[in-house]
C-alpha positions in Angstrom: 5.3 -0.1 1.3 7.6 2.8 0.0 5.2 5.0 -3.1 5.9 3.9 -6.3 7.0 0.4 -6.3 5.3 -2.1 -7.7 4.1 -5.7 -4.9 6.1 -8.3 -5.1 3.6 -11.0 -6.9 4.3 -14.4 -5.8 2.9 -17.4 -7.9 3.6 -21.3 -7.7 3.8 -23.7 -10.2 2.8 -27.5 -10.1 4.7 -29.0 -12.7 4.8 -32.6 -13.9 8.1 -33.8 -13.6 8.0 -35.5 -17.6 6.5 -32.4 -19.3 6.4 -28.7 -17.8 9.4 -29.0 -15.6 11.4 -30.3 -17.9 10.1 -27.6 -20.6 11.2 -25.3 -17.4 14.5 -26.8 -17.1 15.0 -26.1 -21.3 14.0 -22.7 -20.7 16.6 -22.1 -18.1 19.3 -24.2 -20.3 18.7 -22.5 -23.1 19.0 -19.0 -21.3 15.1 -17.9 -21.8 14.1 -15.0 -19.4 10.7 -15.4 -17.4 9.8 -13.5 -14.5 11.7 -14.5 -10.9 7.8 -14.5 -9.5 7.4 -18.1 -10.3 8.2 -20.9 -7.5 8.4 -24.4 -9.2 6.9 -27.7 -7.5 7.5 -30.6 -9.1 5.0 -33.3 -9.5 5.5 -36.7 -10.9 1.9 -35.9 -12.7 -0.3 -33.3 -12.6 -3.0 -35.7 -12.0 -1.6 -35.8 -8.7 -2.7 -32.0 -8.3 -4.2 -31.6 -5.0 -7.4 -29.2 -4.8 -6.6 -29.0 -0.7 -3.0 -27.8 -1.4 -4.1 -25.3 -3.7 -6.4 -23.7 -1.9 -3.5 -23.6 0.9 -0.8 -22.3 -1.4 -3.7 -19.6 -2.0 -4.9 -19.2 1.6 -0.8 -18.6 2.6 0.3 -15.9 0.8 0.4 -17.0 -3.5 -1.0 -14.8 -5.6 -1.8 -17.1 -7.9 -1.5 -20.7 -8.8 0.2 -21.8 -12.6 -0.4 -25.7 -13.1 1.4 -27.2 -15.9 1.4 -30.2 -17.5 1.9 -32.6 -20.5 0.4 -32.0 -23.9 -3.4 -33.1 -23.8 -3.7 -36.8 -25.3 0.3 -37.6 -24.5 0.2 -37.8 -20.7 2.4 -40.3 -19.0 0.3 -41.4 -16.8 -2.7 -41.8 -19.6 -5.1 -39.2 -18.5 -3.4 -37.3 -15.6 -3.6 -34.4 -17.0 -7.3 -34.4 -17.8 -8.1 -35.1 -14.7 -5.5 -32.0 -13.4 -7.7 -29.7 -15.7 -10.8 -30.8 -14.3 -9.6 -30.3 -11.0 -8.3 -26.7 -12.0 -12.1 -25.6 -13.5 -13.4 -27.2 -10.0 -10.7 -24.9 -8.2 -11.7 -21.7 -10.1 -15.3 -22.4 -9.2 -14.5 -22.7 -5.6 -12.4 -19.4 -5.6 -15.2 -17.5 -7.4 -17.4 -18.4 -4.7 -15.8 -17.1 -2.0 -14.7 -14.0 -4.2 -10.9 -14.3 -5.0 -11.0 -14.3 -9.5 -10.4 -17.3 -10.9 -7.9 -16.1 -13.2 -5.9 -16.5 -10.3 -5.3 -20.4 -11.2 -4.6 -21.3 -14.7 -3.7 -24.7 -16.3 -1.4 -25.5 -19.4 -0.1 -28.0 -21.4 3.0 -28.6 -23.0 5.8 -31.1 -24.0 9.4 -31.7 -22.7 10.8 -29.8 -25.7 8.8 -26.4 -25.1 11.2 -24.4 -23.1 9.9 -21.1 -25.4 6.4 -22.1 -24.4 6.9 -22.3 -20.8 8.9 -18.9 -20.7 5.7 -17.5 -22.7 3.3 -18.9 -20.2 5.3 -18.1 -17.2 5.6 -14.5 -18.7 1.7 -13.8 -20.1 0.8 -15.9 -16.7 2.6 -13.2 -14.3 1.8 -10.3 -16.5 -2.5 -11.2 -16.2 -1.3 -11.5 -12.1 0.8 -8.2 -11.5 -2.4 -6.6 -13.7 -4.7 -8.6 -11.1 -3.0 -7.0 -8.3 -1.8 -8.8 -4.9 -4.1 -11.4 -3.9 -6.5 -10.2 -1.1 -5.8 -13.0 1.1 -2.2 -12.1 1.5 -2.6 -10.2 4.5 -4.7 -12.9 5.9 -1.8 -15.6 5.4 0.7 -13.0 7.4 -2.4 -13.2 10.7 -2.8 -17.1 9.9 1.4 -17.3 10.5 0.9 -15.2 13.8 -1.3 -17.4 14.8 0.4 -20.9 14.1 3.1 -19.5 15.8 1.6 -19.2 19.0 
């Protein structure tokens, strides 16, 4: 890497498809600038969050994971996205442990109409990241690629 420019920080976002990604969608509509770092999955729910992909978005290169969701209390799928945050504090516990921060994966909630929110969150989200650094197990993911390719 050429002295004095800054890694390229990559983070993924699980978004529910009635709540986050349609606050993303506002943002972009309305012309709200967030950083070009964040890669958008949808998810019908974030109660559909998957601890296994996670951990494989992390293990493959992501140097972080933002999960976002619907307003607690106003999920559309009742508690989907309690059961997302529970999932997220179980994730964090299992990063910690085998030493990757757990600031590294961060839930929040808001509402279809919160375009400003999710530029804020996307923005504070990748600043806490770029200050974190590149995740350590990037240059494992590029050896795990080798490999599979073989």
């Amino acid at each position: 890497m050429e002295q004095g420019l800054e890694p390229h920080i990559q983070i993924v976002a699980f978004c529910c498809r009635y709540c986050a990604y349609a606050a993303a969608d506002l943002a972009g509509v309305l012309r709200l600038h967030y950083p070009p770092d964040i890669r958008i999955v949808q998810l019908p729910c974030t109660g559909r969050l998957d601890t296994l992909e996670v951990m494989h978005t992390l293990e493959h290169g992501a140097d972080a994971v933002m999960v976002a969701g619907c307003l607690e209390g106003d999920c559309h799928f009742q508690k989907g996205n309690l059961e997302a945050r529970a999932r997220v504090t179980h994730i964090k516990e299992i990063i910690k442990d085998i030493g990757l921060d757990p600031e590294r994966v961060e839930m929040f909630n808001m509402s279809a109409a919160m375009g400003n929110k999710f530029a804020e969150a996307a923005t504070e989200f990748t600043e806490r990241i770029t200050a974190l650094g590149p995740s350590p197990l990037r240059a494992n993911s590029k050896e795990i690629a080798e490999e599979t390719e073989m």
